[in-house]
N, C-alpha and C positions, 0 to 999 in steps of 0.2 A: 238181624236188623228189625225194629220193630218201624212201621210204616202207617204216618195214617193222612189219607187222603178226602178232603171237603169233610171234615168230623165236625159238626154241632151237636146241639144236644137245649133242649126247651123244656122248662120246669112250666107245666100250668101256663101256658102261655110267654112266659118269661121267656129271654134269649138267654144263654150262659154261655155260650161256645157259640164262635160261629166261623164254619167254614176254616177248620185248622187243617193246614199240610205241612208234612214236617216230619222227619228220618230221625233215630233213633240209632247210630252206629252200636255195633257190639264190641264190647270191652269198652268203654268210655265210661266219663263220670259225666252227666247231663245236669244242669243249675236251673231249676224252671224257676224262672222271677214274675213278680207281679204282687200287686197293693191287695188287701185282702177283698174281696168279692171279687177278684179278676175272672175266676174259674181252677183256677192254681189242682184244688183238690177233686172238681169235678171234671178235670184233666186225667190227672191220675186213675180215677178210679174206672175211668172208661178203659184206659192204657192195660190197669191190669184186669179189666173184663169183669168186673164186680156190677156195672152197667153199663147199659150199652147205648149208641150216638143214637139221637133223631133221625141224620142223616147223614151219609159219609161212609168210612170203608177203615177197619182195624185190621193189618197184616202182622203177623210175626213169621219171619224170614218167609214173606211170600203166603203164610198159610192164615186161618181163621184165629181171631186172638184167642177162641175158645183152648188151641194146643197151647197158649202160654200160662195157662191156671195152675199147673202141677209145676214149673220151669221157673213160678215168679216167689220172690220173695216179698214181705210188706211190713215197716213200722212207719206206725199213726203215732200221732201226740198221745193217745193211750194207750200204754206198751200192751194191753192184753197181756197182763200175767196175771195170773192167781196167787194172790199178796199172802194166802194160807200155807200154802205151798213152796219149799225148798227151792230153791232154782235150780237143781238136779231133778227134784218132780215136776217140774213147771216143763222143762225141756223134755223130759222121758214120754211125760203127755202127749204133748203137741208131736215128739217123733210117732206114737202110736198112731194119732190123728192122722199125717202124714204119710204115714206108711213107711218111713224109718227103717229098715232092715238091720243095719248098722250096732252091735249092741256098746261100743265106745265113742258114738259119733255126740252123744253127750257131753262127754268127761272130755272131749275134743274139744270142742266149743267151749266149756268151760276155763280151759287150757289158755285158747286161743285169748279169747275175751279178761283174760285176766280177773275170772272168777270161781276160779279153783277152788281156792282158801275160804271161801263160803259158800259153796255146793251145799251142805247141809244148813244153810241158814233158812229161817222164812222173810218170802220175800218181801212182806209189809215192814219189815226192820230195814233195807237197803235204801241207801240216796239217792236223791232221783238221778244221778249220773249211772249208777250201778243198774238201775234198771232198765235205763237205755240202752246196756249193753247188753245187759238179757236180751232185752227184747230183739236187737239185730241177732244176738244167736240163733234164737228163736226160728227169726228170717232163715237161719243159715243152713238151717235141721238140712233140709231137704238137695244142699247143693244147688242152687236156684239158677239159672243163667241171669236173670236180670233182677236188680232189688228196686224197690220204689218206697223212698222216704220222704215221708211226709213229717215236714219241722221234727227231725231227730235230734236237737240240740235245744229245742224250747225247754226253757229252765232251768237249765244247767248253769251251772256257775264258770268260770272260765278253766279250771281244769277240764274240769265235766265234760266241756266245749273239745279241747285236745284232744280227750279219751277218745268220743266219740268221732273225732272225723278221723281219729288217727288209723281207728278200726277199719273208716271206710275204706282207706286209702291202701291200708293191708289186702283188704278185702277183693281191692278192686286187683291190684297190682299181682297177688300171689295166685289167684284165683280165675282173672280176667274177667270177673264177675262184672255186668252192663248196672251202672247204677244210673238212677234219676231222681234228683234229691232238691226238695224246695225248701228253703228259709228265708227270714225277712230279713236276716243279719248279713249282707251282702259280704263284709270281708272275710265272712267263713268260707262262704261259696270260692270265693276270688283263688282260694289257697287248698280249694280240691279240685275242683272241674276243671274238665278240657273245652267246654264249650257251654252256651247258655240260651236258653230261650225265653223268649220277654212275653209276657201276656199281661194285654192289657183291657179291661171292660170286654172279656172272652174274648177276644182276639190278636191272634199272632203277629205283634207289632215289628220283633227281628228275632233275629238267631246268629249267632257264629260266636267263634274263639274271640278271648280279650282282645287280642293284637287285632283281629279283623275287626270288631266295633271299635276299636281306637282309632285305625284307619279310615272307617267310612264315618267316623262322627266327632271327629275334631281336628278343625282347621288349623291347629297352633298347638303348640308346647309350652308349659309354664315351667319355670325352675325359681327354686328357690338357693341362693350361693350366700355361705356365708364367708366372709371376706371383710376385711379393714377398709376398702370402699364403700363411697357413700353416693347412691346413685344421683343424687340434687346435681351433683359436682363433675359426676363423669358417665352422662348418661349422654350429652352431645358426642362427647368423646369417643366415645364406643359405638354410637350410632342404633343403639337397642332401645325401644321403650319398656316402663316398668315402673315399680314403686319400691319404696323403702320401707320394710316390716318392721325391722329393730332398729337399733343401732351397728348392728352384725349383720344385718340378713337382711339383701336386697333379692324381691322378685324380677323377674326378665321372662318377655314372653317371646318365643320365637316362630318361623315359621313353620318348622321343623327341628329335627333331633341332630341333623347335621352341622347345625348353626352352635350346638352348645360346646363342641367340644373348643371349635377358633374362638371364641369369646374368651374364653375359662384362659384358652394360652394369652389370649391380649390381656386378659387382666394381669396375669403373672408379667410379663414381659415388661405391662408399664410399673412396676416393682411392689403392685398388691399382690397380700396371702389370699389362698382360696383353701380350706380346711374342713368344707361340704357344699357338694351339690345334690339335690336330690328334686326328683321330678313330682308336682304334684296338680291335683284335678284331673288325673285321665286313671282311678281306679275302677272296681264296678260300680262304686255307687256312683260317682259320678255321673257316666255313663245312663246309669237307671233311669237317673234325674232329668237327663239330657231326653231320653227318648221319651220319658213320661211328657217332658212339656211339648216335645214336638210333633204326640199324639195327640194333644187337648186340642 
């Protein structure tokens, strides 16, 4: 468990961080969010001991963050590869670097990573999807307990997007590897993490799982039904307020989740089709949005 307690941190007089506490469970995927100048990456970089707080206290499982430097792994928006260099030499490097003992734990990673089939390429010819996945190999050299990515999907194009989280998800799941991963593209976040934390102007605005920020920050449910009802006509009727999207698709907001399912049978019962429902405004970005105005 990484642990840090009152963490600031003061550029020149500047504040970036102030006063962050906040647990880091092991084996987890962690979503740090926040608009750019939050502190987002001057987060991280205190986490994995590259620098260190103004004030405050960095534990890993109880000890100095200094014993997490050999334990962590890291990809930045610049993968740090050697664009001259093969992605078999680029990894045999950084294992040397390392200290790597291993002498397949290359052609492993390559394996893994789905870049076998161009191990003898150089890497200035690869996509930038393909690089990214060098690059978390890279991370992987050393068997890391905890990874720290920083925007690993900037660029990519939407496969590129898949590849990459799909690796994290390997990574974290086969592995139990602690990752802590920031992007701006909330719905990637949404579809790996088990939990998230909000930083807003350096400070720690909230933290918890989807379900618990949908809990503590929205007082109602919206749904969207599409149906041969037209809410003008039968919204006394049903007793719900709402509005009409289409001609198919009336919204309905409720109090709760438990109100949608007796509606949905009233609508059938008085002899309208119902042919979708689907819940929308309580995803992450929402949410984001929500807490970003509630901090101003």
């Amino acid at each position: 468990m990484l642990t840090l307690q009152n963490v600031s941190k003061t550029y020149e007089h500047r504040q970036v961080l102030t006063d962050m506490t906040f647990e880091i469970p092991s084996g987890k995927i962690i979503g740090l969010i926040g608009p750019n100048g939050a502190g987002k990456t001057t987060m991280i970089r205190i986490m994995n001991g590259v620098i260190t707080p103004s004030s405050g206290t960095v534990h890993y499982h109880g000890e100095s963050i200094d014993t997490l430097r050999t334990k962590a792994g890291v990809v930045t928006e610049s993968a740090g590869l050697y664009p001259d260099m093969t992605a078999l030499e680029n990894l045999q490097f950084y294992a040397s670097l390392y200290g790597v003992k291993e002498k397949e734990r290359a052609h492993e990673l390559l394996r893994q990573f789905d870049l076998e089939h161009v191990s003898d390429t150089l890497v200035h010819t690869f996509s930038t999807g393909m690089k990214k996945r060098l690059a978390l190999a890279k991370a992987m050299l050393h068997h890391p307990e905890i990874l720290f990515l920083d925007e690993p999907t900037n660029g990519l194009d939407p496969d590129g997007i898949r590849q990459v989280l799909d690796m994290i998800r390997l990574v974290n799941q086969t592995q139990g590897t602690t990752v802590i991963i920031t992007s701006h593209l909330l719905y990637q976040l949404e579809n790996v993490c088990d939990t998230y934390l909000f930083i807003e102007q350096g400070v720690l605005i909230e933290q918890g799982t989807l379900s618990d920020l949908r809990r503590r920050h929205q007082s109602s449910i919206t749904v969207q039904i599409r149906t041969n009802a037209t809410l003008q006509k039968d919204q006394s009727l049903l007793g719900f307020t709402g509005k009409q999207i289409d001609e198919e698709v009336i919204q309905i907001t409720f109090e709760n989740e438990q109100f949608i399912t007796p509606f949905l049978k009233e609508l059938i019962a008085f002899g309208y089709t119902v042919t979708e429902c689907r819940i929308v405004g309580n995803d992450l970005e929402d949410i984001y949005f929500k807490l970003r105005e509630d901090s101003l």
